[in-house]
C-alpha positions in Angstrom: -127.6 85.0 114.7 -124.3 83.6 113.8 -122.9 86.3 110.8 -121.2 83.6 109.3 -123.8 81.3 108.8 -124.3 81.5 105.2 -121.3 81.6 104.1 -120.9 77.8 106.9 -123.9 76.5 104.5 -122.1 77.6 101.2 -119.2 76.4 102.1 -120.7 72.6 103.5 -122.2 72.6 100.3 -118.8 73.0 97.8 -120.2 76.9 96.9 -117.4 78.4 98.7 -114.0 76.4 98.1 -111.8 76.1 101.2 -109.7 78.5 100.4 -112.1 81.1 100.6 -114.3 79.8 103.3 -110.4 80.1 105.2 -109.8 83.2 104.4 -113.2 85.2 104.7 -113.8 83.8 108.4 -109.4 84.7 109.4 -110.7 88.0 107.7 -114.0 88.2 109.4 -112.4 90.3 112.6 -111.5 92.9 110.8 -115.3 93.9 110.1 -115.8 93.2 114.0 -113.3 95.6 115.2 -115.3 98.3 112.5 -118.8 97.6 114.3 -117.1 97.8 117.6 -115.7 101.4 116.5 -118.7 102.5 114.5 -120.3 101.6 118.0 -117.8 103.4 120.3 -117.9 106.6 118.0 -121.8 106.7 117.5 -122.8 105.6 121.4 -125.3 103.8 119.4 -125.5 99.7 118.5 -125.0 98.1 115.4 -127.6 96.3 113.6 -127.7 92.5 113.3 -125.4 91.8 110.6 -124.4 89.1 108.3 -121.8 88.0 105.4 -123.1 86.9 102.3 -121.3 84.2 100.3 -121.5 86.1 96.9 -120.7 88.7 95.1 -123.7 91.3 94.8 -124.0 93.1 91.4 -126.0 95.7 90.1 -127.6 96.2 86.9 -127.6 100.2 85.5 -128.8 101.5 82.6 -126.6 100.4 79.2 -124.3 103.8 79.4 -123.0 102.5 83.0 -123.4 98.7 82.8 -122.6 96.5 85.9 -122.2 97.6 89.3 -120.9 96.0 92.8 -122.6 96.4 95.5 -120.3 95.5 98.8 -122.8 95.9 101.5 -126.9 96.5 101.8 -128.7 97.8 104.4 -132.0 95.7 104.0 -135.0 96.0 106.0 -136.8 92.5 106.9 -140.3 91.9 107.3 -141.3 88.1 109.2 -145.0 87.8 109.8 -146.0 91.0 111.8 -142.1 91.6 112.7 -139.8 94.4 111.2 -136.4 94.3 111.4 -133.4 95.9 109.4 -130.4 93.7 108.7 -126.7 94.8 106.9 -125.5 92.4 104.5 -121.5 92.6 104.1 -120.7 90.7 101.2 -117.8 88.0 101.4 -115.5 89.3 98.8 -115.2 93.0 100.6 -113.9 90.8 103.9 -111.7 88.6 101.4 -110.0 91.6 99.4 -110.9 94.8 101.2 -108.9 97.0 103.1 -108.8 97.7 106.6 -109.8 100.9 106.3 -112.5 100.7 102.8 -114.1 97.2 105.1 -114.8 100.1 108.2 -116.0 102.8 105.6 -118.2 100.6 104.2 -119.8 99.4 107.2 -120.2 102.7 109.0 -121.6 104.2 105.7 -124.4 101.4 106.0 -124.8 102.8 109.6 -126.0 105.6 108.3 -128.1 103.8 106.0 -129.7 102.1 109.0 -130.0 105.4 110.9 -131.8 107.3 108.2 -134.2 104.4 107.6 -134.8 104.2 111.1 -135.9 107.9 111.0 -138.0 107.3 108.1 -139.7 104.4 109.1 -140.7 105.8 112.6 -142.4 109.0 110.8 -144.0 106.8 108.2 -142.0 107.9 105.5 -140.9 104.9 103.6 -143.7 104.0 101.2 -143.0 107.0 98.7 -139.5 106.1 98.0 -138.1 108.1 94.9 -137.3 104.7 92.1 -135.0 105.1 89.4 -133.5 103.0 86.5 -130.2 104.8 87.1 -127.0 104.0 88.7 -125.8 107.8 88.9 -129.6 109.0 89.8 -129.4 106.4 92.7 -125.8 107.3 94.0 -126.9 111.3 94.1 -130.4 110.5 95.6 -128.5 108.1 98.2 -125.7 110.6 99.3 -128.1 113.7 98.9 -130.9 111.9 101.8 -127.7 110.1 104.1 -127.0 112.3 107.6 -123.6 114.1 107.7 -121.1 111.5 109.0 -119.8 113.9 111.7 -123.1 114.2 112.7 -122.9 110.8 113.8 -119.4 109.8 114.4 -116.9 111.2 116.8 -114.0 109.6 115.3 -112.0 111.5 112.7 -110.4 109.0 111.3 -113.1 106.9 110.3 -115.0 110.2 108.9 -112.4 110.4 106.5 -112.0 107.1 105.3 -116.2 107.5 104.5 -115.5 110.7 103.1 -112.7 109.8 101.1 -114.4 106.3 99.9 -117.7 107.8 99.4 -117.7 111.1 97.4 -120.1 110.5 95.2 -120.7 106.7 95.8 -118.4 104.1 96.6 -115.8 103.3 94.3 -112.6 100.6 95.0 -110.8 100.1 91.7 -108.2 98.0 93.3 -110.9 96.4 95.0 -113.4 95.2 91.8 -109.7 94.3 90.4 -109.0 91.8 93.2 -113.2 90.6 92.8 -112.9 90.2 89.3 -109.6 88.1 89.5 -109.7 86.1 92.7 -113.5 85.5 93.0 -116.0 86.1 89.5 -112.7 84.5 87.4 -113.1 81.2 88.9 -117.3 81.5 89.1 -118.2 81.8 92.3 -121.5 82.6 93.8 -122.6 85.9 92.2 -126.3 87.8 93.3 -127.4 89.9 90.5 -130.3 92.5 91.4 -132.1 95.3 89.1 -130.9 98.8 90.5 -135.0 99.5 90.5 -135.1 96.6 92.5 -133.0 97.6 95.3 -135.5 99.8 97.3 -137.7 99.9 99.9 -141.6 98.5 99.9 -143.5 98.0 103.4 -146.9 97.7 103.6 -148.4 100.1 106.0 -150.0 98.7 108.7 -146.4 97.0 109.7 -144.9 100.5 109.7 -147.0 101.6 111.9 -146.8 98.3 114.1 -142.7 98.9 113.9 -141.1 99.3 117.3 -137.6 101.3 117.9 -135.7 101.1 121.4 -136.1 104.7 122.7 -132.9 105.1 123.4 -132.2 104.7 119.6 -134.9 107.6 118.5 -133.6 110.0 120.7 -129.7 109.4 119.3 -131.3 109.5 115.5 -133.0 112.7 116.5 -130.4 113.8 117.7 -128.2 113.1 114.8 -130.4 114.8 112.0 -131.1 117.7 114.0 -126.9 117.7 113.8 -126.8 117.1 109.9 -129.0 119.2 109.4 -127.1 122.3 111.0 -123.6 120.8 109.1 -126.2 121.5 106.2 -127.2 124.2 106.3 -123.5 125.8 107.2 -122.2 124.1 103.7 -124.8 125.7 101.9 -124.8 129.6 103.1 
């Protein structure tokens, strides 16, 4: 699939100004260079991927209030076809840096990895659901596999670690969103925190089919994270 699609269609019907349109797709190689590394340092392929021409918020319980959300992980189900796509959002291409747009997209790498897992042992239909933004950042780093587990590239473990202590957090970044892009109303995707989780019926889990080659690297991986686990705790 072309990953700029949407954001063509948007943009040939006036949702996306010029401007933006312009400056999203001169952007747009900076999140390719970040799959290609992701790639390189996990000896593992990226999933299809896409940009979506909105902003993607979140709503949290009252304490917390509004959320971004700059990329999803989000599993696809066609007829009798599974399929897990990542959604980059335009405004982390348009505003992010270098180094948050590659944090971001190997973070959902491991998104895509640990769903991968669960969905070839079956384990996806008694996802934990909560009404809270904080509850849902500690469930999401507590169940993600160690990132040098998975990637041999220092450097880009840091940035995820550095971006992602305890959920992703850009102040600069929802600065620049809220100035340059919700300002001047531009597409914005609101979803319900509860909302944002996983339902697949049954019988196309256990139709769901993983290249080989992919299991043995996830397998691989947790058996990895798990011993970087273990070592942190005793």
């Amino acid at each position: 699939m072309d990953p700029l699609q949407r954001l063509r269609d948007a943009h040939g019907t006036a949702m996306i100004p010029d401007d933006i349109f312009e400056l999203v797709a001169k952007r747009f190689p900076i999140a390719v260079d970040g799959i290609n590394r992701i790639e390189r340092a996990a000896q593992a392929r990226f999933p299809v991927a896409y940009v979506e021409p909105s902003v993607v918020m979140t709503r949290a319980d009252p304490t917390i209030g509004y959320g971004i959300l700059f990329a999803r992980t989000i599993p696809v189900c066609s007829g009798d076809k599974f399929g897990i796509v990542i959604q980059i959002t335009a405004p982390l291409i348009a505003y992010g840096l270098k180094g948050t747009i590659h944090a971001v997209l190997a973070h959902e790498f491991l998104h895509y990895l640990e769903l991968v897992w669960r969905v070839s042992q079956m384990r996806i239909t008694s996802d934990y659901t909560s009404s809270s933004l904080f509850e849902n950042v500690y469930s999401d780093e507590s169940r993600l596999f160690d990132p040098r587990a998975v990637f041999d590239d220092r450097t880009l473990v840091r940035h995820i670690t550095k971006r992602f202590p305890a959920g992703f957090r850009d102040y600069k970044l929802e600065d620049k969103v809220s100035k340059y892009w919700q300002s001047r109303r531009l597409p914005s995707t609101t979803v319900d925190i509860a909302e944002n989780n996983v339902k697949i019926p049954a019988e196309l889990l256990a139709a769901a089919r993983f290249d080989p080659e992919l299991l043995a690297t996830v397998e691989q991986v947790r058996e990895r994270s798990l011993k970087l686990r273990r070592k942190r705790l005793y």
